[in-house]
C-alpha positions in Angstrom: -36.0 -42.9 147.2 -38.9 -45.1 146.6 -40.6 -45.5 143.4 -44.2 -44.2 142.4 -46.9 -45.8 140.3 -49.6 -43.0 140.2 -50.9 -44.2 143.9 -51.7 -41.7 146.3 -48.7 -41.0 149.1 -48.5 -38.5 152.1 -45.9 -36.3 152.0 -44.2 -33.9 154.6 -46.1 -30.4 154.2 -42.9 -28.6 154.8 -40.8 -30.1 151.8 -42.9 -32.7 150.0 -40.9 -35.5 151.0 -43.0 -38.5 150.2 -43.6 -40.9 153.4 -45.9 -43.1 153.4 -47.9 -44.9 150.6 -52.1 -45.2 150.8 -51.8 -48.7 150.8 -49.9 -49.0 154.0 -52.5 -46.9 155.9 -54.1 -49.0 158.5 -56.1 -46.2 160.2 -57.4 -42.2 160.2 -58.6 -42.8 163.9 -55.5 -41.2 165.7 -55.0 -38.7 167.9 -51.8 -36.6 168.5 -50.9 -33.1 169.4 -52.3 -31.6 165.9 -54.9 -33.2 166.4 -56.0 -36.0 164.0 -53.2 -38.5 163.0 -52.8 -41.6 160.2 -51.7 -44.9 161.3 -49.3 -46.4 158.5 -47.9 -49.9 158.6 -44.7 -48.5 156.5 -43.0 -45.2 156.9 -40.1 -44.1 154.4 -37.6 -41.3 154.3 -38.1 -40.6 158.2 -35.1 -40.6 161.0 -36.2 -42.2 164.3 -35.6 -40.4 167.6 -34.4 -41.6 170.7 -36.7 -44.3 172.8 -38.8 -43.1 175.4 -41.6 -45.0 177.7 -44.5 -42.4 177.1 -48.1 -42.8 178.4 -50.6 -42.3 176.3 -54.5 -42.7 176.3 -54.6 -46.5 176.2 -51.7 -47.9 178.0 -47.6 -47.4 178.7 -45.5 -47.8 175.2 -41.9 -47.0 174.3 -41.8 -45.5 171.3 -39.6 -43.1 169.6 -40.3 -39.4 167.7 -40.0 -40.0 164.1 -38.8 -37.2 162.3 -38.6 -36.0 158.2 -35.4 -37.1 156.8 -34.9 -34.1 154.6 -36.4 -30.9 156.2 -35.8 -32.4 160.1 -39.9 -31.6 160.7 -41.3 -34.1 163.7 -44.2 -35.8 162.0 -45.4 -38.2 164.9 -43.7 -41.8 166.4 -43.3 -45.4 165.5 -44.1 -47.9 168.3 -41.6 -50.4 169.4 -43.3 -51.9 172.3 -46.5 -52.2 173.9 -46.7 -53.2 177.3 -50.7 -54.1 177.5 -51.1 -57.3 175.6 -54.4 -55.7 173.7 -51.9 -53.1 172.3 -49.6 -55.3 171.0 -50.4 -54.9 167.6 -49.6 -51.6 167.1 -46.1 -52.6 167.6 -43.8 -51.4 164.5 -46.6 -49.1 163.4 -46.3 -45.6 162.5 -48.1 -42.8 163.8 -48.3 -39.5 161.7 -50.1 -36.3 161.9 -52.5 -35.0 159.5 -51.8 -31.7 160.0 -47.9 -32.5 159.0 -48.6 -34.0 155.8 -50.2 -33.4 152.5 -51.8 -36.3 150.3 -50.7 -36.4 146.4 -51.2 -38.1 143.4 -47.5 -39.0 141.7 
């Protein structure tokens, strides 16, 4: 489990299991099936799914359903490939929703 310094983190809502640190947030402009959803550079303490090709909004991508490691709780995806060349860098990204996650102070 990853150390904390008294940095903000986002943690599951279901069990408070911390994953993802403020500092690795890249952006709040997401959308998912809750709605609004955080894209993180770094995720910790999730379990990946299988990999799918889904389409979404802005192109084809495979990605795979990333899920919390302690309470099982599907929290968004991580892309692994972008097939549009403009998409590319959100390759190895992490998409979680808002609504899945709480933000604390450790």
């Amino acid at each position: 489990m990853a150390e904390f310094d008294g940095r903000p983190l986002f943690s599951c809502r279901n069990c408070l299991n911390p994953l993802a640190f403020h500092h690795d947030l890249i952006s709040k402009t997401f959308k998912a099936q809750t709605g609004q959803a955080y894209m993180f550079s770094n995720a910790m303490n999730v379990v990946l799914g299988r990999k799918e090709d889904k389409q979404m909004i802005t192109g084809i991508y495979t990605i795979a359903k990333i899920y919390c490691s302690n309470c099982g709780e599907e929290l968004g995806w991580h892309y692994l490939r972008a097939y549009d060349l403009k998409q590319k860098w959100k390759e190895g990204n992490f998409i979680l929703e808002k609504f899945k996650m709480l933000k604390e102070y450790k």
